[in-house]
PASEBA-1860 file (N, C-alpha, C; in nm, 3 decimals):
! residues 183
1> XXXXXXXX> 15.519/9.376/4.221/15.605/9.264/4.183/15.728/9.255/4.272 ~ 15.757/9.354/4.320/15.855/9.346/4.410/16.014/9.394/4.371 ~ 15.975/9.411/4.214/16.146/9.447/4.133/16.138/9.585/4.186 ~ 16.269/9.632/4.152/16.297/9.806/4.138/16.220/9.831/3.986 ~ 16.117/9.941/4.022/16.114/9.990/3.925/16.234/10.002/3.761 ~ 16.131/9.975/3.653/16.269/9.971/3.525/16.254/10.146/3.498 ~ 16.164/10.206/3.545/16.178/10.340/3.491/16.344/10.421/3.601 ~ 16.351/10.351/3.730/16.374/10.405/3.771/16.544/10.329/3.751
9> XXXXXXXX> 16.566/10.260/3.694/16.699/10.197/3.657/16.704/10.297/3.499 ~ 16.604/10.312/3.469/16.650/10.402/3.299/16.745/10.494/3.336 ~ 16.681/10.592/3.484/16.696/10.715/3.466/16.802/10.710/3.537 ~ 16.884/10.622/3.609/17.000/10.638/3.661/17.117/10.625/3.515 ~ 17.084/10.500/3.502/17.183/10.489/3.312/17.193/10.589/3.287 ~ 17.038/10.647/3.249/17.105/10.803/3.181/17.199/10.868/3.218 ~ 17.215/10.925/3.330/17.284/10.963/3.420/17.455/10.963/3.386 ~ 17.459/10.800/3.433/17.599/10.784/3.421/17.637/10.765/3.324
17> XXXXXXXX> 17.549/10.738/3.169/17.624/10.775/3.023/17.606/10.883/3.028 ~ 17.577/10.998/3.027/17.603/11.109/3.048/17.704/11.154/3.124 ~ 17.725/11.136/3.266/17.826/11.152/3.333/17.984/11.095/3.243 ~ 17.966/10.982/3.156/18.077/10.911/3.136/18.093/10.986/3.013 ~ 17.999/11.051/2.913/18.026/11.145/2.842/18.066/11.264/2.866 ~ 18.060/11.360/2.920/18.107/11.463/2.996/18.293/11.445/3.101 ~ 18.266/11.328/3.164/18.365/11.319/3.249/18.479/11.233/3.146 ~ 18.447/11.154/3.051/18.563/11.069/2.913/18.612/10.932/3.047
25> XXXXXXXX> 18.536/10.910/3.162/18.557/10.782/3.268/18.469/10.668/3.149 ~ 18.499/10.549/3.129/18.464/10.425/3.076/18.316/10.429/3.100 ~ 18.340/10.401/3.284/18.203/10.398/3.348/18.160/10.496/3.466 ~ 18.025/10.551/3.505/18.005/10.608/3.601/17.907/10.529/3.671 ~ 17.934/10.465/3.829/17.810/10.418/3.912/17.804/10.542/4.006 ~ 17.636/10.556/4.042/17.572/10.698/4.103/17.541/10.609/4.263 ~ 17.587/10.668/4.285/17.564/10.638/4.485/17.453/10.781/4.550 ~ 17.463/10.760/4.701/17.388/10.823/4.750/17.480/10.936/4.797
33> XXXXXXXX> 17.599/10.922/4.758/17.704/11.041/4.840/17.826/11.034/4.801 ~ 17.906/11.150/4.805/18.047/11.101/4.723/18.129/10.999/4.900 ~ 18.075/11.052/4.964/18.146/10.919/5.113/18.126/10.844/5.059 ~ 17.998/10.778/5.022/17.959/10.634/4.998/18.066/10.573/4.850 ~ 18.046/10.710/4.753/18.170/10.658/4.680/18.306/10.579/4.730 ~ 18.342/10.677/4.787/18.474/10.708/4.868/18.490/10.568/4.932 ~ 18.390/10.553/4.987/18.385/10.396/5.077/18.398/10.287/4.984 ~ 18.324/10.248/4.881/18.259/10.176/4.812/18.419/10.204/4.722
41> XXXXXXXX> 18.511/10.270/4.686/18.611/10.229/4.597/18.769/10.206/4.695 ~ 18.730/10.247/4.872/18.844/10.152/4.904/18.826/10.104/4.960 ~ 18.705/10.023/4.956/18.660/9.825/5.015/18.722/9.769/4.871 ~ 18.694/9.851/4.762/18.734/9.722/4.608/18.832/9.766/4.669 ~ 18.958/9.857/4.639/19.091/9.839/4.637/19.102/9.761/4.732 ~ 19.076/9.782/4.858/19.141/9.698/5.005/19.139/9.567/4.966 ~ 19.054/9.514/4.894/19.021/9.376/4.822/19.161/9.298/4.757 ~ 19.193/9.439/4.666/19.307/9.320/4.596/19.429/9.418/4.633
49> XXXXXXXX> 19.480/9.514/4.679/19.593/9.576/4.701/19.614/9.521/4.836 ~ 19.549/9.515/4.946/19.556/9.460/5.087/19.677/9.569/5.189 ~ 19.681/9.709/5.082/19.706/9.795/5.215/19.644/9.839/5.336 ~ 19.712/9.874/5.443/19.640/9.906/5.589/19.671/10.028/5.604 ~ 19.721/10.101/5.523/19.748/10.243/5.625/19.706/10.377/5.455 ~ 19.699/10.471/5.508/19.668/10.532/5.383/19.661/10.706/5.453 ~ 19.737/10.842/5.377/19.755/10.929/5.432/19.636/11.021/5.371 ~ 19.586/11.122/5.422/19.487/11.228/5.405/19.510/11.299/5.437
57> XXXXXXXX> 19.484/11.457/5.339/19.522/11.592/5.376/19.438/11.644/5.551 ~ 19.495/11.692/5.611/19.453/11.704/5.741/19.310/11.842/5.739 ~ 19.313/11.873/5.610/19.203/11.939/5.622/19.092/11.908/5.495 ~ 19.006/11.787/5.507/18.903/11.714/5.447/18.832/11.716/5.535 ~ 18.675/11.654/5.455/18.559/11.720/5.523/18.524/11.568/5.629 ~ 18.517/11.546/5.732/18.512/11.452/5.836/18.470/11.341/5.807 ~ 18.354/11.286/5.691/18.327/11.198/5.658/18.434/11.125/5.569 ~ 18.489/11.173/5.487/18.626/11.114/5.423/18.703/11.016/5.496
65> XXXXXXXX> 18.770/11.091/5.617/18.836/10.905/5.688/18.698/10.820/5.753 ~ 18.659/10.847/5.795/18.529/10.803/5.878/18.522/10.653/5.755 ~ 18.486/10.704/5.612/18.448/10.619/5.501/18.567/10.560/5.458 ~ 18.723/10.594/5.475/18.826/10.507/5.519/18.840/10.428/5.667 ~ 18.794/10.415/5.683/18.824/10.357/5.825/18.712/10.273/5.872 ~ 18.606/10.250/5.757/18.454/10.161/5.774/18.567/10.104/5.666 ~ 18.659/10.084/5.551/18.679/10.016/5.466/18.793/9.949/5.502 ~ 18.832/9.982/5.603/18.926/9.865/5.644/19.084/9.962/5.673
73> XXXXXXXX> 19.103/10.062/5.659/19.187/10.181/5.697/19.231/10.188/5.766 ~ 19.396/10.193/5.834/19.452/10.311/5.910/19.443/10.446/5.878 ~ 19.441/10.560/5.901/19.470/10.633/5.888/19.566/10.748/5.913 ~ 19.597/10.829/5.834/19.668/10.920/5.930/19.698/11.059/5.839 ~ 19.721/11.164/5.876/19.690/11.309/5.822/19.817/11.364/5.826 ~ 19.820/11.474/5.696/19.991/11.540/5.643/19.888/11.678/5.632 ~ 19.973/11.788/5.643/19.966/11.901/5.558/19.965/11.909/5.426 ~ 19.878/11.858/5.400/19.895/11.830/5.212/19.793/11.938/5.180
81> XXXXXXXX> 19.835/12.049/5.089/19.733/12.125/5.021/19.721/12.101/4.913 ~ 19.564/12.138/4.873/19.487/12.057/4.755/19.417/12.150/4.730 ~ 19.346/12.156/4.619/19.245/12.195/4.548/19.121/12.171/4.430 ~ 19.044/12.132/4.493/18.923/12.047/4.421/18.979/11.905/4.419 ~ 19.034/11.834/4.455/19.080/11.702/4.438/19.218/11.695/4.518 ~ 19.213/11.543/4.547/19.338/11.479/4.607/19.359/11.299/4.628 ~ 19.462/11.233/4.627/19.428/11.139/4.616/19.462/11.056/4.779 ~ 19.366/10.956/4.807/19.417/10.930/4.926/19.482/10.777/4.893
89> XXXXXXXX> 19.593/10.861/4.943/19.781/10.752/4.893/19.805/10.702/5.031 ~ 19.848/10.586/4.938/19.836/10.586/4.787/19.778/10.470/4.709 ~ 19.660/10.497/4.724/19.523/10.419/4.678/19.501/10.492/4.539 ~ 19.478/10.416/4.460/19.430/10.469/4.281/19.286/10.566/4.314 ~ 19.245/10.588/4.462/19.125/10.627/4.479/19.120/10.802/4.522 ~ 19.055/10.888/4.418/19.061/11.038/4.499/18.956/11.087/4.478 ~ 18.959/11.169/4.668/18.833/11.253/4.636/18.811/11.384/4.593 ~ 18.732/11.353/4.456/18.702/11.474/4.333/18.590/11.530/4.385
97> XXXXXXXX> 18.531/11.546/4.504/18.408/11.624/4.586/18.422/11.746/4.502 ~ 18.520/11.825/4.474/18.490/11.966/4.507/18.536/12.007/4.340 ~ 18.532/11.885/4.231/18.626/11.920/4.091/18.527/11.831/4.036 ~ 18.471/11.894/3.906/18.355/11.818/3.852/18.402/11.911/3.727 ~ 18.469/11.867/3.642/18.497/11.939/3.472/18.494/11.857/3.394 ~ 18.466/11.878/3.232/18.476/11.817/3.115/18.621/11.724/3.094 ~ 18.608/11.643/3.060/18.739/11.535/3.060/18.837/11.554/3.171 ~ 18.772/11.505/3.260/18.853/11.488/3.378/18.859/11.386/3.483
105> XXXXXXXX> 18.840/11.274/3.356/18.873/11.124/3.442/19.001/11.115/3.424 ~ 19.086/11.048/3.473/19.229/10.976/3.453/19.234/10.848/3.492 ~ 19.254/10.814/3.402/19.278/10.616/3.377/19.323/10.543/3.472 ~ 19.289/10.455/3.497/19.352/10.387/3.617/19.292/10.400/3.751 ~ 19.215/10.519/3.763/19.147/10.520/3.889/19.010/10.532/3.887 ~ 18.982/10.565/4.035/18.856/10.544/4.063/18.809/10.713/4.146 ~ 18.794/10.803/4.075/18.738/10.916/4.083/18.591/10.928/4.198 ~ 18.619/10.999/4.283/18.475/10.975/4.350/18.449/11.143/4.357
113> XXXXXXXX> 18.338/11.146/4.301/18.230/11.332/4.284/18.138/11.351/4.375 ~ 18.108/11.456/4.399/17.971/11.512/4.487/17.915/11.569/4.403 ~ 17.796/11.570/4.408/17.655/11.655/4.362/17.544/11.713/4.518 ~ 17.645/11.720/4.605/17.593/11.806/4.689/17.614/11.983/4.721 ~ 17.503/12.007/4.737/17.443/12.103/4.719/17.526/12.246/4.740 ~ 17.680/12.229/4.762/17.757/12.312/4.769/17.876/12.295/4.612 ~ 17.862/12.155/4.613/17.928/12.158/4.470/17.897/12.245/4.284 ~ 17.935/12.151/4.216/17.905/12.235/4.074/17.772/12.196/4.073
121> XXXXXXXX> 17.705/12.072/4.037/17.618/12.033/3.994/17.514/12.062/4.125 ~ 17.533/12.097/4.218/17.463/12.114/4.326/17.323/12.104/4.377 ~ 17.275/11.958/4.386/17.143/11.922/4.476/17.174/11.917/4.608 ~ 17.051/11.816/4.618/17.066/11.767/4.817/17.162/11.670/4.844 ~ 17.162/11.588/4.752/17.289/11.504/4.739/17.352/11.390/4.621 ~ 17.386/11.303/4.671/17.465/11.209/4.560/17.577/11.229/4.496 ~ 17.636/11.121/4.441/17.791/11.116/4.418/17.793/10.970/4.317 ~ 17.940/10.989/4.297/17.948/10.892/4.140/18.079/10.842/4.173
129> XXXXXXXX> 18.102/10.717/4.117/18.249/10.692/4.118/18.309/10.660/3.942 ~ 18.369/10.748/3.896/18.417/10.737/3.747/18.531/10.623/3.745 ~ 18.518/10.529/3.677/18.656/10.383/3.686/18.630/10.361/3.527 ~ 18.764/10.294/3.535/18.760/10.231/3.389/18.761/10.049/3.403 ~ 18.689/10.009/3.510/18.740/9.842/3.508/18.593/9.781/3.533 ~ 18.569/9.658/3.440/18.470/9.595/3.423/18.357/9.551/3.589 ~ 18.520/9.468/3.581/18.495/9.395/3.688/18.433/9.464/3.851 ~ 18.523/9.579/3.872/18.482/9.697/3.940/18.323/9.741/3.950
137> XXXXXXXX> 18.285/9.808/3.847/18.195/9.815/3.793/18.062/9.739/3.839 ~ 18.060/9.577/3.818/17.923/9.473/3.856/17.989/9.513/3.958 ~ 18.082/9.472/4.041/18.048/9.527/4.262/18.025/9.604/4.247 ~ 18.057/9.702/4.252/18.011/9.851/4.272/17.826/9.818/4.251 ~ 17.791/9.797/4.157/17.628/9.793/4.095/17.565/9.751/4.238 ~ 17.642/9.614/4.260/17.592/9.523/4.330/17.637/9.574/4.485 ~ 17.677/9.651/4.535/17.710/9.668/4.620/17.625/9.818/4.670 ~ 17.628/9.903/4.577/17.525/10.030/4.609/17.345/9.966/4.635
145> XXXXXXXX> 17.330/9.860/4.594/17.212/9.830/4.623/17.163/9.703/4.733 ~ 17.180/9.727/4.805/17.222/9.596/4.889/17.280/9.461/4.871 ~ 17.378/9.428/4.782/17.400/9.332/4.752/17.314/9.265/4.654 ~ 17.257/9.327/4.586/17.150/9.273/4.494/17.160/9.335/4.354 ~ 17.135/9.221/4.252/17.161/9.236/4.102/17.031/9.359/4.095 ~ 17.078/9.426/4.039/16.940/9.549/4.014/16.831/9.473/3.906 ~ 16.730/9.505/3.996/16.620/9.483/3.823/16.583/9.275/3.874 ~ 16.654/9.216/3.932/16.629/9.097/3.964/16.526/9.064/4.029
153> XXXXXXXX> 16.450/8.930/4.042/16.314/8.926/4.094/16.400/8.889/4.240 ~ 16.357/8.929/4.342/16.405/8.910/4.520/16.311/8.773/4.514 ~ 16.192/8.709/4.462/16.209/8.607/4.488/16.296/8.468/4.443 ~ 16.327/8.479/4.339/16.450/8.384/4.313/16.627/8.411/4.285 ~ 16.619/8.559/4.328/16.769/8.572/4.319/16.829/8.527/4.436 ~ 16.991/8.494/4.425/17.032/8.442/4.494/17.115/8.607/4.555 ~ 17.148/8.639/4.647/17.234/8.744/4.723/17.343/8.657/4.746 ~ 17.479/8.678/4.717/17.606/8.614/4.698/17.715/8.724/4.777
161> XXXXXXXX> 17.654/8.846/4.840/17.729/8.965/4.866/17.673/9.042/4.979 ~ 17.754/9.080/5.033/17.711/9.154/5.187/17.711/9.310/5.107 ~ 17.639/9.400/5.055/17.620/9.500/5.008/17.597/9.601/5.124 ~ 17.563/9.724/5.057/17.539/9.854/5.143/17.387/9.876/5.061 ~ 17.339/10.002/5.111/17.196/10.095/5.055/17.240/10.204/5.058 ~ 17.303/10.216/4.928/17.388/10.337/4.908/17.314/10.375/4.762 ~ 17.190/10.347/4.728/17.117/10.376/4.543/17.114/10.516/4.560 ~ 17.140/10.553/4.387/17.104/10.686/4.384/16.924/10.726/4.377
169> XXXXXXXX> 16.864/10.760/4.441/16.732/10.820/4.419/16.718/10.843/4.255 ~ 16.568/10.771/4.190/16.539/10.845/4.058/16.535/10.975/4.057 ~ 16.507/11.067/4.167/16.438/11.191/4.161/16.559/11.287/4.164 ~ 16.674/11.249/4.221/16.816/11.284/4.216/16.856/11.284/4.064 ~ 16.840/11.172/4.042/16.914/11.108/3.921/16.866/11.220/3.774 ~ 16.708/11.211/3.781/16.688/11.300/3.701/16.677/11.498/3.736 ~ 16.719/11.484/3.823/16.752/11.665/3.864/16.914/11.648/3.801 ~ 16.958/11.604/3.828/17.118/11.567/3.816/17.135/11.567/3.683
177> XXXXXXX> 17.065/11.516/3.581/17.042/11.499/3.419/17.005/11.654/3.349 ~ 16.898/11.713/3.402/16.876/11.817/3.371/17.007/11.952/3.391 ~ 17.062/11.962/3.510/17.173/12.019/3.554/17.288/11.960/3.494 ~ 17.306/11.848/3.464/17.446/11.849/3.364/17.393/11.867/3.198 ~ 17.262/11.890/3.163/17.242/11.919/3.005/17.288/12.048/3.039 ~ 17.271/12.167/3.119/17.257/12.279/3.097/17.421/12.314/3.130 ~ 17.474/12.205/3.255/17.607/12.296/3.231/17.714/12.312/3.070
END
């Protein structure tokens, strides 16, 4: 038929109500990487804040500005020490790569996680962005999947959005389910 599989839209949901239970975030969308997070929450901010410059601890893992600087970024690097998290300011946006605990969203932002294979939850990959805003939320959907409403027939939907192919894998999604029942 040409849709995305519905089994394979179940098993992401699961996922991120789970994730949004565990983490107390509104909502969780599952990407292919916490970069792609990372990217994917400062194209929204760049959207309506319309800052150009934004600072990063000088010792993050290389893809971090790389995924600022595809979103529309200056950049530039401080001695800032961190641990498991930091925010890149001053954007509501931080990367939580290396901090994955029980109630540890904070309101107002846009949390981006790894589930790669050095982290807590540790597979081959994928990442989440925890937000509390609706609107956020449908882009984000619509934007991890090429610009396309998930679950829509490709022959009569309309594409209204220049998206990425940033989906989380079902096969991720449910390794990822099993590993957060047990933590």
């Amino acid at each position: 038929s040409g849709r995305w599989p519905k089994i394979s839209l179940e098993i992401t949901a699961d996922l991120e109500a789970a994730l949004c239970s565990y983490t107390g975030a509104p909502y969780a969308v599952c990407v292919n990487s916490c970069s792609a997070a990372i990217f994917l929450s400062c194209l929204w901010v760049h959207q309506w804040l319309g800052r150009n410059s934004v600072i990063l601890p000088k010792r993050t893992y290389v893809s971090v500005p790389q995924a600022v600087i595809h979103a529309g970024y200056k950049v530039s690097f401080d001695d800032i020490k961190w641990k498991g998290w930091y925010q890149i300011t001053p954007l509501p946006v931080w990367d939580s790569a290396r901090r994955f605990t029980f109630g540890m969203y904070r309101a107002n932002d846009y949390q981006c996680v790894s589930f790669s294979t050095t982290k807590i939850l540790g597979i081959e990959q994928g990442g989440a962005i925890l937000h509390d805003q609706p609107e956020a939320d449908k882009w984000f959907r619509k934007m991890r999947f090429d610009g396309r409403a998930e679950g829509a027939n490709p022959k009569t939907e309309v594409i209204d959005l220049v998206g990425h192919h940033c989906i989380m894998l079902p096969s991720i999604a449910a390794q990822l389910l099993l590993k957060l029942y047990h933590l």
